[in-house]
C-alpha positions in Angstrom: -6.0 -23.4 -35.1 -8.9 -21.9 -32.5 -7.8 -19.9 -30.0 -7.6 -20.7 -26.1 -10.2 -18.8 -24.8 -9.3 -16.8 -21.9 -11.3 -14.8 -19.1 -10.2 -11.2 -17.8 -11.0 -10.2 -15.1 -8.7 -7.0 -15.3 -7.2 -6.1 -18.1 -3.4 -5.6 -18.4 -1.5 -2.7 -19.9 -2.1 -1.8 -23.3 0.9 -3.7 -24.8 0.3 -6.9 -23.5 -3.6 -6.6 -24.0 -2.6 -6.1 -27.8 -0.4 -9.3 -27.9 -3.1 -11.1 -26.1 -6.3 -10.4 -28.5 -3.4 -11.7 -31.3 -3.2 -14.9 -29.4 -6.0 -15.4 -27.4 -10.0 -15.4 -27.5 -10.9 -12.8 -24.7 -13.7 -12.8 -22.8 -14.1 -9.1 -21.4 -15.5 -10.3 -17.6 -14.7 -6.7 -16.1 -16.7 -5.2 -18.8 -19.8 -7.3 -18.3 -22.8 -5.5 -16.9 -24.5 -8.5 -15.6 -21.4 -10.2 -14.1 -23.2 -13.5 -13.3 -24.6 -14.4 -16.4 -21.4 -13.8 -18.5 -19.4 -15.8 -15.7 -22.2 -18.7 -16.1 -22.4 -18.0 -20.2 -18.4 -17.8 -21.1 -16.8 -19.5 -17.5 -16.9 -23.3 -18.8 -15.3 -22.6 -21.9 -12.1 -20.6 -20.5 -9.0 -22.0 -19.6 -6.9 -19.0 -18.2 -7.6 -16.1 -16.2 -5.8 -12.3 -16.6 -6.1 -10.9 -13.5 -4.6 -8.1 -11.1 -4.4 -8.4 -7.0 -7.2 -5.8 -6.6 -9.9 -8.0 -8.5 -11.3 -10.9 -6.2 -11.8 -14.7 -7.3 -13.3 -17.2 -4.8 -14.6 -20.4 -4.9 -17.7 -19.2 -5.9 -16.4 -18.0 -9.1 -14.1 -21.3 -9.7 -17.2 -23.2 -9.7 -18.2 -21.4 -12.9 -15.0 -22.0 -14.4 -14.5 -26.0 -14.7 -11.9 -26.0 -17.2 -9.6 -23.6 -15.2 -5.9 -24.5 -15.5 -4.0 -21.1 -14.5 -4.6 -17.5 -13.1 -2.1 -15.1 -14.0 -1.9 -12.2 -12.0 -0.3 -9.3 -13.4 0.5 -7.6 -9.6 3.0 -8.8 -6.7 0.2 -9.2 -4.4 -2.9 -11.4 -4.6 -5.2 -11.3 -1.2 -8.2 -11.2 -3.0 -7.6 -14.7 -4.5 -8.2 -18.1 -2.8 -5.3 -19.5 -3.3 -6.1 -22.7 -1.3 -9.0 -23.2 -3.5 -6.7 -22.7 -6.6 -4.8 -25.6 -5.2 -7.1 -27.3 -4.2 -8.2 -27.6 -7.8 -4.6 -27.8 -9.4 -5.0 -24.4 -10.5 -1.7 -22.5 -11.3 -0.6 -18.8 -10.3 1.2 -16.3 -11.3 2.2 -13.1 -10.1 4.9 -10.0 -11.2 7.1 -9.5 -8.0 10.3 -9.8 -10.0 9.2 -7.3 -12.2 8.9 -4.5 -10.0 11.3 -5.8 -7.4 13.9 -2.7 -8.3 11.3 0.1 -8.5 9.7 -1.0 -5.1 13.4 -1.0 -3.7 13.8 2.5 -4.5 10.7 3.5 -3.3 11.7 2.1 0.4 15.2 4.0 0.1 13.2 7.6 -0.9 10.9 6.8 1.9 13.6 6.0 4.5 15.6 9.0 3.4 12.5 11.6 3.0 10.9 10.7 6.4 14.1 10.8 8.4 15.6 13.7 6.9 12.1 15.6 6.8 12.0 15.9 3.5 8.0 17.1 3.2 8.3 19.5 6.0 11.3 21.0 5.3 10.0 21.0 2.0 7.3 23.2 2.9 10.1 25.1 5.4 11.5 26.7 3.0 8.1 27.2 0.4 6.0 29.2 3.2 9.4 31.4 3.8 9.7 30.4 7.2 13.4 29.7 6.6 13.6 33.6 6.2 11.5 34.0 9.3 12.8 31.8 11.4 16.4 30.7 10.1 17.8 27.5 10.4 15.6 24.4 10.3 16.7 22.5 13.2 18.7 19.8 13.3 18.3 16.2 12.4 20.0 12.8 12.9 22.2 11.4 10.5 21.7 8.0 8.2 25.4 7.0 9.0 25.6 4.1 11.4 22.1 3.6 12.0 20.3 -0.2 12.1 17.2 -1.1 9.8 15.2 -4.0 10.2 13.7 -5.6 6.9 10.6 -7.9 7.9 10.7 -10.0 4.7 13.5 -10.9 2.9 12.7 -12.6 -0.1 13.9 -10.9 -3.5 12.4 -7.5 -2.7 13.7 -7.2 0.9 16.9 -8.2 -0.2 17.2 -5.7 -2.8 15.8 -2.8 -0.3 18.9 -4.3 2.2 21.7 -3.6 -0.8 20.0 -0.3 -0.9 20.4 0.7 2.2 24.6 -0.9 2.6 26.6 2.0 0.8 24.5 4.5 3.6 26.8 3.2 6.2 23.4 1.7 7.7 23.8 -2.2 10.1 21.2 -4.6 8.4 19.2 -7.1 10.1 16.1 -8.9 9.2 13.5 -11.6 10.4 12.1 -14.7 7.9 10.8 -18.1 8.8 14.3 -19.4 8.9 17.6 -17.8 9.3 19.5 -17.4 5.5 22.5 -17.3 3.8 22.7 -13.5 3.7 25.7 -11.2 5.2 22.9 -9.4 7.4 22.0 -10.5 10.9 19.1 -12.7 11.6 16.1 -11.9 14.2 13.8 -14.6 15.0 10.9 -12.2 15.0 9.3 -8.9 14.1 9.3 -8.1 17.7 13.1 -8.4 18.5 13.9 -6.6 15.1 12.0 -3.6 16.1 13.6 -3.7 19.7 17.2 -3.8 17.8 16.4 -1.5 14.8 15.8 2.3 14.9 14.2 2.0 11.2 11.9 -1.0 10.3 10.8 -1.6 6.8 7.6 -3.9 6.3 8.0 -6.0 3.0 6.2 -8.7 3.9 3.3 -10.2 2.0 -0.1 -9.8 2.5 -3.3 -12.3 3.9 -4.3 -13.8 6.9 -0.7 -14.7 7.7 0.4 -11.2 8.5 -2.2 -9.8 9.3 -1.9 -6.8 11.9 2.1 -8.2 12.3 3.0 -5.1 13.1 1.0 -4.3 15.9 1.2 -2.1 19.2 4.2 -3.5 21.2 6.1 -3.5 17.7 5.8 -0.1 16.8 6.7 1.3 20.3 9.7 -0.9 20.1 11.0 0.9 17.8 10.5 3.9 20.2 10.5 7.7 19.9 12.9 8.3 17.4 12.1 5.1 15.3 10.9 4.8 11.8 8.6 2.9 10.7 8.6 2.2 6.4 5.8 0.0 5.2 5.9 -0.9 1.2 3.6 -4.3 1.8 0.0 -3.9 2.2 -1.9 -1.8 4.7 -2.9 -4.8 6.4 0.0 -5.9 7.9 -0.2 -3.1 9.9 -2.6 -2.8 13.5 -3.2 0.7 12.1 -5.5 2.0 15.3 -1.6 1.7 17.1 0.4 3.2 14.6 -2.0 6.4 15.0 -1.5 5.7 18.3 1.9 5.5 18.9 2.3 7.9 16.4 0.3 10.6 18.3 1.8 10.2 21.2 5.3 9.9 20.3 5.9 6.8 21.5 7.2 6.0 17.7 8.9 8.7 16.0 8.0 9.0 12.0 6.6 6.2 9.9 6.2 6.3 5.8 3.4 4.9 4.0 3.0 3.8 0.1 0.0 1.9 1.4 -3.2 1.4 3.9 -5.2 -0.1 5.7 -8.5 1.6 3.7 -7.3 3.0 -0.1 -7.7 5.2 -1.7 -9.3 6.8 1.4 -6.9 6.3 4.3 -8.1 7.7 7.6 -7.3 11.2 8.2 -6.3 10.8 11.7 -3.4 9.0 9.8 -3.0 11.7 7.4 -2.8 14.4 8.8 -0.3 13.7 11.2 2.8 15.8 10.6 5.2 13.0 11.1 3.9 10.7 8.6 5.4 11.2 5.1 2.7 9.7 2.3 3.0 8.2 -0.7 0.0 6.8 -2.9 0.4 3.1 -3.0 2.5 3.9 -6.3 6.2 1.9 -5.6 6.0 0.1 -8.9 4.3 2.9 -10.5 6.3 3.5 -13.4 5.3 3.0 -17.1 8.2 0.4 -17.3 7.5 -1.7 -14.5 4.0 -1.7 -15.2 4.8 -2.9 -19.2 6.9 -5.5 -17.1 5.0 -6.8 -14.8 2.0 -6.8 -17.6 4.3 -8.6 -19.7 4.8 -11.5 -17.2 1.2 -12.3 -17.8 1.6 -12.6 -21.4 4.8 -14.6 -20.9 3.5 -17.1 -18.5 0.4 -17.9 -20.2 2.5 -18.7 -23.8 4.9 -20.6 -21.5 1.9 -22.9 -20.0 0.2 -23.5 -23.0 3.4 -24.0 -24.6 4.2 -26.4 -22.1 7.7 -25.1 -20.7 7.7 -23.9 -17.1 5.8 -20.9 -16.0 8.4 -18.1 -15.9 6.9 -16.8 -11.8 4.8 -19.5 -10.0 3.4 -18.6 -6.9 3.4 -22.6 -5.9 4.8 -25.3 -7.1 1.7 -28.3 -7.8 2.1 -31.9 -7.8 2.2 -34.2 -11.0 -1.4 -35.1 -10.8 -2.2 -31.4 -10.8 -4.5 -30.0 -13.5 -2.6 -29.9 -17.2 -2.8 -29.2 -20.8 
């Protein structure tokens, strides 16, 4: 029986790149030196992409790909894809959020903990020998009784929420629509900040969200506010976060991710109440396998013709099939 023949435009993990050569006729896109010829040569005869959501497909690149049915993607996020085109087309898409929903959790709780409790700098307190020099490190605030405000709720948020419960910490968070969840709703960013003395961003990113978290935001949160972002670097109006940063209108704020990686401005950086952290959440060899692994699961499921295991839409009936 001949193979599907499938594109990649990044390849997955090494596990799931072995089961697909075994099931699959790959066509090696991102290592192509003349990208538009092999697109134009191998494009019409693939039915499936293997993609990541750092590796951009536009419409462009759909026209060269007629026989398209569904791009699996083997990250959480996916800006650089058109996803209107994609449906548009009754093109499926897939994505891993499930798989590195716990690993992104904990990443939020270390950064919550680390900035508020100074973790780097007292860190570095004791390393220097400034603790012998100068004794105590002063004295922080505790965990106990504060609020944080999650700014998407969907299976990661929620997970960063149960998290944060056995701290002793009030929970709120914003969403389209209020939900069945034990936490208290806020109709917007804005009002979550203004109730919240911690605000974790775990929204998704695009055009939707884009600079959400701007100026008047940020200082809502006020001067001894933290701010926790484990979405994308552009949700955030990052001029004002240096801003209010700087000035201390906002108190701390701890970053897996930016506006410009993996070179994020130094007047960010260097700030001594920002605690960093290299856009790594998920970045653990078993979440990656995972999260790889949905790729490889999805695409058996669709051409298998069972339900993709993590749609990012649902399409109609008339929508492109086997």
């Amino acid at each position: 029986m001949k193979k599907r023949d499938v594109l990649v435009v990044y390849p997955a993990r090494p596990k799931a790149m072995a089961q697909l050569e075994e099931s699959y006729t790959l066509h090696r896109y991102d290592e192509a030196d003349d990208k538009q010829a092999f697109l134009a040569e191998y494009g019409p005869r693939c039915e499936a992409i293997v993609t990541n959501g750092h590796a951009a497909l536009t419409r462009a690149h759909l026209d060269h790909l007629p026989n398209l049915k569904i791009v699996c993607c083997s990250s959480a996020g996916f800006e650089p894809i058109d996803v209107d085109a994609l449906q548009e087309r009754g093109i499926w898409l897939t994505n891993s959020s499930v798989a590195l929903c716990d690993d992104v959790a904990d990443m939020a709780l270390l950064l919550t903990l680390a900035t508020r409790r100074q973790l780097v700098a007292a860190h570095e307190y004791v390393r220097s020998g400034d603790w012998g020099r100068k004794g105590m490190y002063p004295l922080l605030s505790s965990m106990s009784g504060k609020r944080v405000g999650i700014a998407g709720i969907g299976t990661i948020g929620q997970a960063i929420a149960r998290r944060f419960e056995p701290l002793g910490l009030e929970i709120g968070y914003t969403a389209r629509s209020a939900r069945d969840l034990p936490w208290s709703y806020f109709p917007d960013v804005q009002a979550l900040a203004e109730w919240a003395d911690i605000l974790v961003a775990i929204v998704p990113g695009g055009a939707a969200t884009q600079g959400m978290f701007n100026k008047p935001v940020l200082e809502a949160l006020g001067p001894t506010g933290s701010f926790i972002n484990v979405a994308r670097g552009s949700v955030v109006d990052e001029p004002a976060l240096i801003e209010a940063l700087s000035t201390g209108k906002l108190g701390s704020a701890a970053l897996d991710v930016y506006l410009n990686e993996p070179n994020p401005n130094p007047a960010l950086t260097q700030l001594p109440n920002v605690t960093l952290y290299p856009h790594h959440a998920s970045g653990t060899v078993e979440t990656r396998d995972a999260m790889a692994q949905t790729v490889v699961d999805n695409l058996a499921a669709f051409f298998a013709g069972k339900p993709l295991f993590t749609p990012v839409f649902d399409l109609p009936e008339t929508a492109v099939s086997l």
